[in-house]
Structure formats: C-alpha cells, structure tokens
N, C-alpha and C positions, 0 to 999 in steps of 0.2 A: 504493500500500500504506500500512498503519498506520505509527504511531511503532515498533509492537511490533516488533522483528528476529525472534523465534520465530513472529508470528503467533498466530491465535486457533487455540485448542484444540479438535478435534474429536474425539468419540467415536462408532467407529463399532460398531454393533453386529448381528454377525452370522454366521451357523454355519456360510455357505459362504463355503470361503479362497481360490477364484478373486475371488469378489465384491469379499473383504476386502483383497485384491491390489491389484485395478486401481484400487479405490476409493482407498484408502490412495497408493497409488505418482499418483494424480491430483493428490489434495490437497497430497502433501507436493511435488507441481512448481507448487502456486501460494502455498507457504511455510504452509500452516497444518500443526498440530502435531497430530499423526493419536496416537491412542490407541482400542486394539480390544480390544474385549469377545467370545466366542468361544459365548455362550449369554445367556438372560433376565437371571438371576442374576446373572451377574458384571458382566453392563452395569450392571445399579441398582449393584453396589457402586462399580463406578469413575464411576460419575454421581453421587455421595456424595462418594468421595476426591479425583478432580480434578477436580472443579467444572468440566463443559465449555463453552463455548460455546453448543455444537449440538451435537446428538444423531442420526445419521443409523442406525435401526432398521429390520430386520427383522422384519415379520410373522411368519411362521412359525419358529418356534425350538428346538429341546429344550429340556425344562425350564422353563422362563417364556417365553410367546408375548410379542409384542413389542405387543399390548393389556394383556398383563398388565402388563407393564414400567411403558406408560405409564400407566396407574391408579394402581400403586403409587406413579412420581416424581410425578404431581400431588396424592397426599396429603402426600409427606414435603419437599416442595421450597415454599419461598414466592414463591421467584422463579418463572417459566417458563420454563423450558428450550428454548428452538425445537428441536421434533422434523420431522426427514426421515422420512417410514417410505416404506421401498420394498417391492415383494410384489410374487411372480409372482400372486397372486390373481386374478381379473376381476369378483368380487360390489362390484356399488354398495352393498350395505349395510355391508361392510368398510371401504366409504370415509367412508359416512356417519358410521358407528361412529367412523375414526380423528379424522374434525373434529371431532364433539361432544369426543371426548379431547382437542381441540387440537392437534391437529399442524398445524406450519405451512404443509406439502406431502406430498405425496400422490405416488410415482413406482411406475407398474408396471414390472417387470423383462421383458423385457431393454429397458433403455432408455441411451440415448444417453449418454456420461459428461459431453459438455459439458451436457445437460440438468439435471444434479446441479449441476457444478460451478456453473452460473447460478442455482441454486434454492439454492445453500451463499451463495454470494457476496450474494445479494439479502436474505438472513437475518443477516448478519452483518458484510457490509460495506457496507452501506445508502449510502455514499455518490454 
C-alpha cells in the first residue's frame, strides 16, 4: 500500500444501491476512500468538490447518463480523471463511444468484483 493511511479517493457513481453496496463495502476492505454519487448530477458535482482519484460510472442513470457525465468532466476538468464505467449494456458502439470519451475501462454488469477491484488497482496503484 501507499504512504497515504486513508488511501486514494474513489467516486463511485450510480443509481443502483445493491451495486453501490458491494462496490463500496469492496473498496473500503482494500482501504480506498469510497464517496457515492446517487444520479449524473450529483457525480459531476462531487467530481468538482473532492477531486477523486477514479471515477467508477454508470451508464444508464436518471437525470444525466453516465456519457453525459463524462462529456461534461472532460470539458470542465484539465487533468483526466481515470473513468471505470460499468453497464449492463451489450452494444459495441456504447463501448466505442465510452473510449473515444476516454474511459480507462470498460466493465459489463454482472461482473466479477475482483474484476473491478484489478481494473481500480491497475489505475491507481500502478505499482
């Protein structure tokens, strides 16, 4: 692990609270600092306020879809944010769509937790 004792900051963003559960109760047993967004909107605002890490999004969302999101933070943000997006989706052009946006990974649902957790870790703790 880091110097950090809290760990790196994760936001995750998304409108189902099973998802936002296990996700969350994963990350915080490999010490990263879980903060959740519950729709579009409120993820861009806490992707503003605490400045996360990674960003692990849902496609499909009330209110701002998780293409929207990420449109919006690659106008207002000058760093790049490393996006997860996950989606029960299966269209390849969904996927095509989320690289040109730059997401760093691609996860269809239902998928594996350590599958995430290897795709968090390889984004942020490179070593």
């Amino acid at each position: 692990m880091g110097d950090d004792p809290i760990g790196k900051k994760i936001l995750i963003v998304d409108d189902d609270i099973e998802i936002i559960e296990s996700v969350r109760y994963a990350l915080e047993g490999e010490n990263y600092h879980v903060v959740v967004a519950r729709d579009g909107n409120q993820g861009l605002a806490l992707a503003e306020r605490e400045n996360p890490d990674l960003m692990i999004l849902d496609m499909m969302m009330p209110k701002r879809s998780g293409f929207l999101v990420l449109e919006k933070l690659r106008r207002v943000r000058d760093e790049p944010l490393p996006v997860i997006m996950i989606t029960g989706n299966e269209g390849s052009r969904h996927k095509a769509y989320a690289e040109l946006l730059g997401v760093s990974d691609y996860i269809r649902k239902p998928f594996p937790m350590d599958r995430l957790i290897e795709a968090v870790k390889k984004l942020i703790d490179p070593s």
